[in-house]
C-alpha positions as CSV (number, residue, x, y, z in Angstrom):
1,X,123.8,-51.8,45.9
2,X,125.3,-53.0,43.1
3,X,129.0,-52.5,41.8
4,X,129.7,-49.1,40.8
5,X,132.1,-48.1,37.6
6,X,133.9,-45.1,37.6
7,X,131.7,-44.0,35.0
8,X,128.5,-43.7,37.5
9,X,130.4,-41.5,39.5
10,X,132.5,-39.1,37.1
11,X,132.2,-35.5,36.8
12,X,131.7,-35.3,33.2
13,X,132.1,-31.8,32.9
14,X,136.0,-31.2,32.0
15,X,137.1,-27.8,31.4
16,X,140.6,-27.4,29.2
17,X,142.7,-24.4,29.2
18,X,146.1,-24.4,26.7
19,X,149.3,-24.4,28.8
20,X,149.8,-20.5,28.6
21,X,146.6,-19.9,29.9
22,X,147.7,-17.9,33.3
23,X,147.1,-18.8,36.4
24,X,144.1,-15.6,37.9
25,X,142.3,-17.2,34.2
26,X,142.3,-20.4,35.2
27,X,140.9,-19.7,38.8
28,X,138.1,-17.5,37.7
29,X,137.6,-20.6,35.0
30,X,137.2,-23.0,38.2
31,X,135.0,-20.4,40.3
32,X,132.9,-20.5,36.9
33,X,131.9,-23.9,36.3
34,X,132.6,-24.6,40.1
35,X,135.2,-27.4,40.3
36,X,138.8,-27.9,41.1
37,X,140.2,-28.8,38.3
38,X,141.2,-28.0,34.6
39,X,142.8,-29.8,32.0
40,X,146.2,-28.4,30.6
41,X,146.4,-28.7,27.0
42,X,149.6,-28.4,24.5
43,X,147.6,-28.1,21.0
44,X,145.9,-31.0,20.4
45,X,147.7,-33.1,23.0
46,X,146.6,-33.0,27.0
47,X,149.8,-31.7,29.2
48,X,148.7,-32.2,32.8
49,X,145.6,-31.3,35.3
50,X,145.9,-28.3,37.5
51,X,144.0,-28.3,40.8
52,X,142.8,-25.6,42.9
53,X,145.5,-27.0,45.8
54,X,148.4,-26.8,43.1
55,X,147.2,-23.2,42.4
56,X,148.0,-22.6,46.6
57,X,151.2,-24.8,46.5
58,X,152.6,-23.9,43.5
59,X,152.0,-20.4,42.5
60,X,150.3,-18.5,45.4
61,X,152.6,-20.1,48.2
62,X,155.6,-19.2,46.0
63,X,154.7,-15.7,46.0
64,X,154.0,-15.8,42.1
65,X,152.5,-13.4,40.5
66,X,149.2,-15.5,39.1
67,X,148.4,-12.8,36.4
68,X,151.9,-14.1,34.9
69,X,152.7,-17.6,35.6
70,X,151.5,-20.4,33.4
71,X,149.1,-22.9,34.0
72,X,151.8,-24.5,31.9
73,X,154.3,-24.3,34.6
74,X,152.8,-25.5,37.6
75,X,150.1,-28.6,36.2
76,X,150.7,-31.5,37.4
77,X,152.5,-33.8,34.4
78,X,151.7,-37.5,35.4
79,X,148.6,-37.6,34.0
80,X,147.0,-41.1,35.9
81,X,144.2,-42.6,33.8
82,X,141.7,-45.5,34.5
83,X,138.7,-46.8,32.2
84,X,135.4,-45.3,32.5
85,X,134.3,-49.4,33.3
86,X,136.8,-50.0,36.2
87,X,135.0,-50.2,39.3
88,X,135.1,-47.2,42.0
89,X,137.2,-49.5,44.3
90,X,140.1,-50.3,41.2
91,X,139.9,-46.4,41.0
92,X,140.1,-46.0,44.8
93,X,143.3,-48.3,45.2
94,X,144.8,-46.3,42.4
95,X,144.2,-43.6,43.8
96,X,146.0,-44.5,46.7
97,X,148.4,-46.4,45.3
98,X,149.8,-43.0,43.2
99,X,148.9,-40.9,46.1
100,X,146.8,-38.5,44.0
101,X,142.9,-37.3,44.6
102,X,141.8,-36.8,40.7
103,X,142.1,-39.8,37.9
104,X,141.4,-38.8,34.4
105,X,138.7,-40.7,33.0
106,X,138.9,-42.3,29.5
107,X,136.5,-44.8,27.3
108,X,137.7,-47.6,25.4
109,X,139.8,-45.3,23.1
110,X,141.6,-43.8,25.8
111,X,139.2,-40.9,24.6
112,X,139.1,-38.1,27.9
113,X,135.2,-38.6,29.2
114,X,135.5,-37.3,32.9
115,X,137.4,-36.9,36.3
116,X,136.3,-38.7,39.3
117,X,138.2,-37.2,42.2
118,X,138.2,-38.5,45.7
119,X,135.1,-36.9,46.7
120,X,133.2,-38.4,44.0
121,X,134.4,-41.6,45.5
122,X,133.6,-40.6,48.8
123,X,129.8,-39.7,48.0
124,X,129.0,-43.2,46.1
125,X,131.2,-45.9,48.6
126,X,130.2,-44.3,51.9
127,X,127.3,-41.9,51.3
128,X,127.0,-41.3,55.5
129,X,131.1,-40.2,55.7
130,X,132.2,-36.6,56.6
131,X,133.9,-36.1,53.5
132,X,130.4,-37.1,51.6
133,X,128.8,-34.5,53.5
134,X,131.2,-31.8,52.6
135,X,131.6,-32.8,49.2
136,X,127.8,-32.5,48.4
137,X,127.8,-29.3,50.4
138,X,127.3,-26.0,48.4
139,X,130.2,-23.9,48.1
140,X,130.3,-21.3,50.2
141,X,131.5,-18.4,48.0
């Protein structure tokens, strides 16, 4: 096997939401397209990345009412980028290196292209682990 890029393992599929998109819109938005993700936009400009765990830690274990917070409000801000050409192990270490388990992915114009989370990784660098297994897994909703 030759060496991957980030770009050969990507989701390509990005969803955005603007920032005062609430928090029940932005779940049924992930159920939807069936990721984890979104993209938090301010106007033209991207504000952060809200994950299905941040939804849990942020709004539901805070007792928030989700039909009135923000996406806004509880995205992540540091918004961790690598090239769609840098190999999975450069996105792997940076990964680990910034503790996170989603990297935006951008082309040579530091245009948005993809995400390539940790289970992405997982699948294409050890294709026989448990967390490939789960992450090819259907969901079970």
């Amino acid at each position: 096997m030759g060496i991957r890029t980030v770009a050969d393992v990507m989701t390509r599929q990005v969803v955005y939401l603007p920032a005062e998109t609430t928090v029940d819109e932005a779940a049924q938005a992930m159920r939807s397209a069936d990721i984890g993700d979104i993209v938090v936009t301010d106007g033209p400009a991207l504000a952060g990345i809200l994950t299905d765990r941040d939804i849990v830690v942020r709004a539901v274990a805070e007792r928030q009412d989700p039909t009135l917070v923000t996406v806004g409000s509880i995205a992540s801000r540091d918004l961790i980028m690598i090239q769609q050409d840098a190999s999975t192990q450069e996105a792997a270490r940076l990964m680990r290196d910034r503790a996170v388990r989603r990297l935006l992915v951008c082309d040579a114009d530091r245009q948005l292209v993809g995400v390539v989370s940790l289970g992405d990784l997982a699948t294409y660098l050890d294709p026989s682990s448990a967390l490939s297994d789960i992450t090819e897994a259907a969901p079970n909703s």
